[in-house]
N, C-alpha and C positions, 0 to 999 in steps of 0.2 A: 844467700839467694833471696831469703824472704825480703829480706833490708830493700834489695835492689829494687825488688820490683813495687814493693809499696812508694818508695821516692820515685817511681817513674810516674804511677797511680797521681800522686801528691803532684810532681811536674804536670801532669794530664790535666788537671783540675785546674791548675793553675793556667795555665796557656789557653784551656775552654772556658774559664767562667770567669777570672780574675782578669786577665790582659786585655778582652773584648773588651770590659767594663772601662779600664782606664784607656784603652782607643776611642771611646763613644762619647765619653766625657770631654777629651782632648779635642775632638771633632766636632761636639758641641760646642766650644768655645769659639773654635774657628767660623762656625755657622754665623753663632751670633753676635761675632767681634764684626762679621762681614754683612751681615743683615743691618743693624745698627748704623753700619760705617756708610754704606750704601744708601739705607734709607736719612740720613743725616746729611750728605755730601752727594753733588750731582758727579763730582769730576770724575767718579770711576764706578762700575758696576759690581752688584756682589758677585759676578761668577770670575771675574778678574780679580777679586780680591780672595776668593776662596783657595782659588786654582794657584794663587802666588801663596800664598801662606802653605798651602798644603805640599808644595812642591820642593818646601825645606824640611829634608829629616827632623832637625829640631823642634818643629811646630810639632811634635803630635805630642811630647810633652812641657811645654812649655803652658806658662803662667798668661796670664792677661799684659802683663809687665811683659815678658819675655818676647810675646807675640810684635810688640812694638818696637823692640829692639832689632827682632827677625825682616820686620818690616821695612827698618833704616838699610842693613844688612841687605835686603833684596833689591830697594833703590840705591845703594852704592854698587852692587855689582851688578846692576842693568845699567849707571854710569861707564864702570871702568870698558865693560863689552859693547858699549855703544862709542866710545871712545877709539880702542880696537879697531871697530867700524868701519870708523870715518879715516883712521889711520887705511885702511885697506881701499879705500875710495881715493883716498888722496893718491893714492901710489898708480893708480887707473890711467894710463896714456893716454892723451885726448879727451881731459876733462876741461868742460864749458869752465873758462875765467870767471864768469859768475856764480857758477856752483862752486870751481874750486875755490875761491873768496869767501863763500858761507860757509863752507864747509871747513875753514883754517878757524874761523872763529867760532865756530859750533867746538871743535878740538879744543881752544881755547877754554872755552865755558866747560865744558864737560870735563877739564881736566880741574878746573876750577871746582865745579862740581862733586868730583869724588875727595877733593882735601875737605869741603863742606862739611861732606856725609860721615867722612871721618870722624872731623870735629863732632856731630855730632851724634855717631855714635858714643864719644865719650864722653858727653855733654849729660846723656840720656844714661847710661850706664851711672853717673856719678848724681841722678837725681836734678839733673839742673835744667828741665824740662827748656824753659822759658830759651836758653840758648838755643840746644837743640832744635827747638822750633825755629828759632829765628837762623839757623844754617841750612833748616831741611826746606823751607821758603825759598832760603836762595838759590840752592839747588834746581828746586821745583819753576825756578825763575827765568833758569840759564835753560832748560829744555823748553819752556815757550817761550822764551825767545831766540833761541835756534831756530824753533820751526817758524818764528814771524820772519825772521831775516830771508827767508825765499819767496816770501809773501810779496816781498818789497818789489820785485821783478816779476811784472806778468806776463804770466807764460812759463815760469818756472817751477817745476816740481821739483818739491823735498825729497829727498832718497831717505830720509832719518824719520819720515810721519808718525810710524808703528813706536820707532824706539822715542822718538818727543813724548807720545803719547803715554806708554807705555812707564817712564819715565815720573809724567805728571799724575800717574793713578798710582803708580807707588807713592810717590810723597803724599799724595792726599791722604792716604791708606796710615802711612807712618803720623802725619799729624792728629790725622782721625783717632787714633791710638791715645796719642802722645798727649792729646788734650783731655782726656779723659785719666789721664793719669795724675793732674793737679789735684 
C-alpha cells in the first residue's frame, strides 16, 4: 500500500513540475522558430506560423530539425486537401468553363505539388537540404500560380485564395526552417 501511493506522489511530481517544464520548452521553440521565421520572411505571419506548428501533436516535442520536417508535412497535407477541393468543385453542375479550365490545371499543379513535397520530405529527412528546397519552391510555385491563372480573366474570383495562400505560408515556413538547417 505504502509502494503505491508513494509512485502516485512520485507520478504527481512528475506531471506538475517535470512535464510543464518540457511543454514550455517545446512551446518556446515553436515561439521563436515563428518569431524568427516571420520577422525574416514577409510571405507568412507569426500567428500562422505558430497556430500551424502547434496544431501537429508532434511539434510539442520535436527538435528545431523535426519542426521543419512537421513543416513540409503540413504543406503536403494542405496540398493533398486542397486538391480534394478542387476535385469537389470540379464535380459542382454549372461551373463557369473559365473556372472549370483553372481549376483542372490548379488539380494539375497541386497534384504535382504533393509528389514535390514527397520528394522532399525525403530529401530533408536524408539531409539533402539543397533538394528539398529546390521541390519545396516548386510546390510553393504551383500555388501562386494557381492563384495567378484566375487573375488572367477579369472579373473572376479564385474559390482556392485561402488554400493558395495558405499553401505559400507553409512553404515559406518549411524553407524558413530548412535554410537554417545548412
Amino acid at each position: 500500500m505504502r509502494l503505491s501511493s508513494s509512485f502516485f506522489l512520485l507520478t504527481l511530481v512528475f506531471l506538475f513540475f517535470i512535464f510543464p517544464a518540457a511543454t514550455s520548452c517545446c512551446t518556446k521553440l515553436i515561439d521563436e522558430t515563428c518569431k524568427n521565421s516571420s520577422h525574416n520572411d514577409s510571405n507568412f505571419s507569426y500567428r500562422f506560423c505558430k497556430t500551424s506548428l502547434q496544431a501537429a501533436p508532434a511539434s510539442r516535442c520535436a527538435s528545431f530539425r523535426g519542426l521543419g520536417l512537421i513543416a513540409i508535412r503540413l504543406f503536403r497535407d494542405n496540398a493533398t486537401d486542397t486538391r480534394c477541393f478542387i476535385r469537389e468543385l470540379l464535380g459542382k453542375k454549372g461551373l463557369d468553363p473559365s473556372v472549370k479550365m483553372r481549376l483542372e490545371d490548379c488539380l494539375d499543379m497541386y497534384s504535382d505539388g504533393v509528389e514535390s513535397l514527397t520528394q522532399a520530405i525525403k530529401g530533408y529527412r536524408a539531409g539533402e537540404y539543397f533538394d528539398a528546397n529546390v521541390q519545396v519552391s516548386g510546390a510553393m510555385t504551383y500555388a501562386s500560380t494557381c492563384e495567378d491563372g484566375f487573375q488572367e480573366k477579369e472579373g473572376l474570383v479564385s474559390p482556392l485564395t485561402k488554400q493558395n495562400d495558405d499553401a505559400f505560408q507553409l512553404g515559406a515556413l518549411s524553407l524558413s526552417i530548412m535554410n537554417k538547417q545548412k
